[in-house]
VOBA-247539 format. One record per residue (C-alpha): residue in one letter; x, y, z. Coordinates in steps of 0.02 Angstrom, whole numbers, plus 32768, in hexadecimal, padded with zeros to 4 digits. Example, Ala and Ser with C-alpha at 12.3 -4.5 7.8 and 13.67 -1.06 7.14 Angstrom:
% residues 2
A82677F1F8186;S82AC7FCB8165;
***
This chain:
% residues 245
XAFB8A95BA567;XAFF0A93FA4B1;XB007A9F5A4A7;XB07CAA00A53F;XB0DAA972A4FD;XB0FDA9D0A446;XB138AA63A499;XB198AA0FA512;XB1DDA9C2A483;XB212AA73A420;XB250AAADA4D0;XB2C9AA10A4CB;XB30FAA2FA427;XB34EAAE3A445;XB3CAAA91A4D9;XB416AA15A461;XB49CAA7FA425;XB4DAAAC2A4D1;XB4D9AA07A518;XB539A9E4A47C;XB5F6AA43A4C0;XB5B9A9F4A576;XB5D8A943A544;XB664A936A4F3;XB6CDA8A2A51C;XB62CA831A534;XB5DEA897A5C7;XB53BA871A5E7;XB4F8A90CA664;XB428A8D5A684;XB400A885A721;XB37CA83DA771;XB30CA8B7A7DA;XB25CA8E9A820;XB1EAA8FEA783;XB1BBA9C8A764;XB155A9C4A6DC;XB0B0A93BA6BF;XB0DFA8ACA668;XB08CA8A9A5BC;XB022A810A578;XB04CA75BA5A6;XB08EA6D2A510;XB0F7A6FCA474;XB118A7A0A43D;XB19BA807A3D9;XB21DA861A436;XB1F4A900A3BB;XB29AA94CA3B8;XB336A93BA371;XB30CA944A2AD;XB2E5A8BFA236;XB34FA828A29B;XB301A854A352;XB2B3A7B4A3A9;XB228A75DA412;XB1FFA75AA4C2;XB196A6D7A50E;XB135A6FFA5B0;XB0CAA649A60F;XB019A66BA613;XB039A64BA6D9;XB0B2A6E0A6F5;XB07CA741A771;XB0B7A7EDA797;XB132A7DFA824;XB153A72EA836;XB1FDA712A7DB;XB214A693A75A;XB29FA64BA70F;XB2F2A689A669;XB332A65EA5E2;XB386A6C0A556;XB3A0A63EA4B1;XB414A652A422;XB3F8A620A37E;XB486A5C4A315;XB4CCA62CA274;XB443A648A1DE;XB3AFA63DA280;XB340A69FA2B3;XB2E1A6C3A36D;XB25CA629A34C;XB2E4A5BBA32A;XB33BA5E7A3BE;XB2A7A5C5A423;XB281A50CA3DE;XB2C5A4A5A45D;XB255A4EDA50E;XB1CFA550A4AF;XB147A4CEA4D6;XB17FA49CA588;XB185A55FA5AA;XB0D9A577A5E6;XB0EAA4C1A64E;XB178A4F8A6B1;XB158A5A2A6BB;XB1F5A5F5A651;XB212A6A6A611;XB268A67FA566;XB2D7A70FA510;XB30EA6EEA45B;XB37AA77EA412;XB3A8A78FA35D;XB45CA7B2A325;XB486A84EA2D2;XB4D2A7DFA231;XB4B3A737A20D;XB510A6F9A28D;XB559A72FA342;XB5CDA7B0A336;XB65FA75EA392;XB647A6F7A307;XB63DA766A27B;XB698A800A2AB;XB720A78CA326;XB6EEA7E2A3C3;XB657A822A42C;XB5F6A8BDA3E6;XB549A8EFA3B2;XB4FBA844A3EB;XB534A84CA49A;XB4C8A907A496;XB438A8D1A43F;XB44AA842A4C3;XB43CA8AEA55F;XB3C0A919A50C;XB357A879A514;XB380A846A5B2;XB35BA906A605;XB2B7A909A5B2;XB28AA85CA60B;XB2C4A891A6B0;XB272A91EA696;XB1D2A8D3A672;XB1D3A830A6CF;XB20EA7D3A768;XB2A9A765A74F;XB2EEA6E8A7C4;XB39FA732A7EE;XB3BBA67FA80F;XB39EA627A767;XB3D2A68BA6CB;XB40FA622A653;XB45CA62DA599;XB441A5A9A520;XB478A5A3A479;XB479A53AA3CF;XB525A528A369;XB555A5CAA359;XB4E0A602A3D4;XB534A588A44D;XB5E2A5BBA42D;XB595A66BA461;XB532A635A4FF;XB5CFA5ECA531;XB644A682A508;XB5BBA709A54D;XB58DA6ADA5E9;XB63AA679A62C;XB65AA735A618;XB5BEA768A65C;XB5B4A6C6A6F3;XB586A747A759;XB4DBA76EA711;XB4B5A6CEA6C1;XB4B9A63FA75E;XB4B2A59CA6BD;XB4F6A596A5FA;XB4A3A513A587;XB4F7A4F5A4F9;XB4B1A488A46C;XB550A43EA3F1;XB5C3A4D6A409;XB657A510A393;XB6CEA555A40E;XB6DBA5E1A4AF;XB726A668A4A3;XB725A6DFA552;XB74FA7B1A580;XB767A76FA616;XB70EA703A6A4;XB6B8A730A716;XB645A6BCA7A4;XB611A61DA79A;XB580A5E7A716;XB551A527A70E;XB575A4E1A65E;XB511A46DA5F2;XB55CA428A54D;XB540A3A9A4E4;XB559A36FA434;XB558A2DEA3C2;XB5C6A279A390;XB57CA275A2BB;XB5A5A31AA2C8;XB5CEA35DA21C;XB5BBA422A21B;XB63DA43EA2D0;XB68AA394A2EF;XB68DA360A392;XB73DA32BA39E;XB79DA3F4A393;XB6EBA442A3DB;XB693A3E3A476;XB71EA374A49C;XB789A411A4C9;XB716A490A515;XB6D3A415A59D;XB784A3E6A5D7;XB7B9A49FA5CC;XB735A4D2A636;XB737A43EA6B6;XB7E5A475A6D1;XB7BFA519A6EB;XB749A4DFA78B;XB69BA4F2A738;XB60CA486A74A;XB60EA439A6A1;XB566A3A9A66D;XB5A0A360A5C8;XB544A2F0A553;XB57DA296A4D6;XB4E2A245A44B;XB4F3A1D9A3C4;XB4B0A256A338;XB4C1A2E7A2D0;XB4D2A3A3A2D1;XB428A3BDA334;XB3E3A3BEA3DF;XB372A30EA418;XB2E5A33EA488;XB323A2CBA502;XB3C4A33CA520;XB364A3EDA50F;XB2E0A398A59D;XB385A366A61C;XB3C3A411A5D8;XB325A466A627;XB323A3D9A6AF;XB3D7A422A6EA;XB3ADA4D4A6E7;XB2FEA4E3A744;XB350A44CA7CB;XB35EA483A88F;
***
């Protein structure tokens, strides 16, 4: 099965360039579908592609082969890495039965950050997302982006643009949003704290979660009396939220 997996892995890799032209604009193509090829082992494994920043994939010990689970896809904040991104579920994963995606950024950061707009990131991001469709049966009904700092002000900018593939955004202490365009209807999680001293609450928070109630979204917001971080209490009514009926 390891086998399969590496070359499923090299076959990945020769697409990235062609999805690259495909999403420009923040695009995200994959879809949920009917698994064609086995999925490979169970627990936490490199995604194998994508050069020296690529990422982690977690599978539950419980998956089984057609039964859809939820997903996931985390974002790390700017200087972070895939096991960063996947601090704040990675131990319930297994309990609630999870498929956890963690993509690496092509530079330190997000591009939208880095290069002020969507580009190689949103690629390498539906690269992921293909090969876990590919492999593995996803709820259509609870795909969800979650992000840390930067990685939040990306969850929020990718999914609004992309609310038709991801149904909830999470978004740990974001920075700002920043949209191509909107399209359906995601749920939105934020929160931040108020001790904030790397993106103060005040110009970041305080603004997106008014913007966005006003646009008509579904917005949770949580305010918490600390720093530049995410309390386990809000990443478990985080998770709480997404997997609810």
């Amino acid at each position: 099965m390891w086998i399969q997996h590496l070359k499923d892995m090299a076959r990945m890799g020769r697409r990235a360039e062609a999805l690259h032209d495909k999403t420009k604009g923040g695009r995200l193509h994959a879809r949920p579908r009917l698994p064609t090829v086995a999925a490979p082992e169970r627990g936490l494994m490199p995604l194998g592609f994508g050069g020296v920043r690529s990422g982690l994939l977690s599978v539950p010990k419980g998956y089984l082969a057609g039964q859809p689970m939820p997903l996931v896809v985390m974002l790390h904040g700017a200087g972070g890495n895939a096991s960063h991104a996947l601090s704040p579920w990675r131990m319930l994963a297994d309990e609630v039965g999870l498929l956890l995606l963690a993509p690496e950024s092509r530079g330190p950061t997000w591009d939208l950050l880095s290069e002020k707009g969507f580009g190689p990131d949103v690629a390498f991001i539906d690269q992921a997302l293909a090969y876990v469709f590919e492999h593995y049966a996803v709820d259509p009904g609870r795909i969800a982006l979650e992000g840390f700092s930067d990685g939040a002000s990306y969850a929020l900018s990718l999914g609004v643009t992309n609310g038709d593939l991801f149904t909830h955004v999470v978004a740990f202490s974001p920075g700002f949003l920043e949209t191509a365009a909107r399209r359906g209807e995601p749920k939105l999680f934020i929160s931040h704290g108020v001790k904030d001293e790397v993106l103060h609450i005040d110009p970041c928070s305080r603004r997106i979660v008014p913007r966005m109630e006003g646009a008509g979204y579904a917005v949770r917001y949580r305010e918490f009396d600390g720093p530049h971080t995410i309390p386990d209490d809000i990443a478990r009514e985080a998770l709480a939220w997404f997997l609810a009926p």
